[in-house]
N, C-alpha and C positions, 0 to 999 in steps of 0.2 A: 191627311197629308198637309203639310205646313206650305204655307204660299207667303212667296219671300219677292222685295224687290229690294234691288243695291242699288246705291248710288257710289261712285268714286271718286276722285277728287284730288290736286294737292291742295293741301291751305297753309294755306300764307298766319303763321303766329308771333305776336310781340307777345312779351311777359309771359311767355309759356302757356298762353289764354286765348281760346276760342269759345262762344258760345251755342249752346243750343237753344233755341229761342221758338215762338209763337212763329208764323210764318206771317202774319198780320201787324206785327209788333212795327212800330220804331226801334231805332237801334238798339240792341237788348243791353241796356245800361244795368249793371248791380253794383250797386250803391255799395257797399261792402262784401268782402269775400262768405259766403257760407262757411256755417259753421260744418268742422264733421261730427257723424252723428256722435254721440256721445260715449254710446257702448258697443258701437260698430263703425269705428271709421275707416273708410274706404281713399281718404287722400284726396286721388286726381280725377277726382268728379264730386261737384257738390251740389245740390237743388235748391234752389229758393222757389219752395214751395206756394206762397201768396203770391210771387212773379211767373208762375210757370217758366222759367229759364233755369238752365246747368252751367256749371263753369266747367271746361273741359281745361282738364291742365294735360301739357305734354312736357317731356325734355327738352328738347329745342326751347332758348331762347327766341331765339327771332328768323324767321325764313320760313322754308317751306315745310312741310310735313304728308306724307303717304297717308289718307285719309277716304274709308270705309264708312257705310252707313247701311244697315240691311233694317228693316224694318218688314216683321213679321204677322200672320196671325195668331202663331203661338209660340212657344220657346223655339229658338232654331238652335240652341243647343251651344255650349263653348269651344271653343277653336281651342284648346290646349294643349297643341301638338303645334302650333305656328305663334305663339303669341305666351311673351312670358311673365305679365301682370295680368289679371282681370280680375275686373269690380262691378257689383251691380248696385244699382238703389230703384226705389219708387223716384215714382214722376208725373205731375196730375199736368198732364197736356190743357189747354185751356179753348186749341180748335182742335180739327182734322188735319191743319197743315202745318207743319214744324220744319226748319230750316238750322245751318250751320252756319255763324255768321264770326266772320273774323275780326280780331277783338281790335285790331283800326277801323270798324266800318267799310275798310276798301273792296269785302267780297262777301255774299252772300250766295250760298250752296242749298238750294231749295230741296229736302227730302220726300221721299213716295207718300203719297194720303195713307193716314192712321188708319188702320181696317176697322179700327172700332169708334171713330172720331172722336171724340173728347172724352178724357176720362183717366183711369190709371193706368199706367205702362212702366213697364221696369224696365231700365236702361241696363245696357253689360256692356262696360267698355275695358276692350283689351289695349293693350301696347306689349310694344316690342321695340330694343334698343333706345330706351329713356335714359338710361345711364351714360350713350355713347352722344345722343342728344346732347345730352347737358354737356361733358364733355367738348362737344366740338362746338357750342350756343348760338352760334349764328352762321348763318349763310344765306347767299343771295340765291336769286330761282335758277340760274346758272348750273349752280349744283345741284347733284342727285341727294335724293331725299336720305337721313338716317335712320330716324326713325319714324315707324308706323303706325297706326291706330284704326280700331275697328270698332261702331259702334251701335251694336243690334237693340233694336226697340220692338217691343209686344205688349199687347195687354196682356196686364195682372195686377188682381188688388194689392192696395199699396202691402208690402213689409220690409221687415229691417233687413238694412245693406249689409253685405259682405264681400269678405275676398274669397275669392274663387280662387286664384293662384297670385301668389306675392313673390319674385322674386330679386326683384330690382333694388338699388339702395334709394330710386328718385320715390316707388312708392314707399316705403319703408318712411323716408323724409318727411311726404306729404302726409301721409297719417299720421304724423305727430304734431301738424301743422294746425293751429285753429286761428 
């Protein structure tokens, strides 16, 4: 039986950018954007692997965003019936404690301890309505959220990323993006 905790959230994103970070860290600064992988790019999630930190890209320019985090101890499986991109990749955690931190520094969103603490875990992050995101780019917390994001973590030894489901034109963009 899989043992799952969620965390919920809205987050607050400029530049379409949130991070996943060390829960220890200073503010998760990446120096330049990750590459995507070369023969599997996945878009709006990238690793920088030697920083233990993800760039999570959404639609939304700037405002608020509908924001999920379940973190598991084994696959809890795709939401492909509520959610119309998902991508996964490796991700070598570097504690037990990882967090979501918005890409001004203005909020950090502390996530459940790693059931396996340090080590490999593969991210799967879905969205929903990244087109209508982008689309409408900004808005203030006033407004209700457009679009979504859901972002499940488990251990599993590292391998190569994929799409799960692609149907949006914002991932479509971002995998072309290096």
């Amino acid at each position: 039986m899989t043992t799952t905790q969620t965390a919920s959230f809205d987050l607050h994103v400029h530049y379409r950018q949130a991070y996943l970070a060390d829960g220890y860290d200073e503010f998760p600064v990446v120096e330049d954007r990750p590459d995507n992988h070369p023969e599997h790019p996945v878009g709006i999630i990238r690793v920088a692997v030697d920083d233990g930190k993800a760039l999570l890209i959404t639609g939304l320019h700037t405002g608020p965003v509908g924001f999920s985090v379940t973190v598991a101890d084994e696959d809890p499986g795709a939401d492909t019936d509520e959610y119309e991109d998902i991508v996964e990749i490796s991700f070598l955690a570097k504690s037990e404690w990882l967090r979501i931190a918005e890409w001004s520094g203005e909020g950090d969103h502390g996530l459940p301890k790693l059931p396996s603490g340090p080590g490999w875990y593969r991210l799967r992050y879905h969205a929903v309505n990244m087109d209508e995101g982008a689309k409408v780019n900004s808005l203030t917390s006033r407004h209700a959220v457009v679009d979504r994001y859901l972002l499940q973590i488990w251990p599993q030894p590292e391998s190569p990323p994929r799409a799960v489901k692609s149907t949006s034109h914002q991932l479509a963009y971002w995998c072309g993006v290096d």
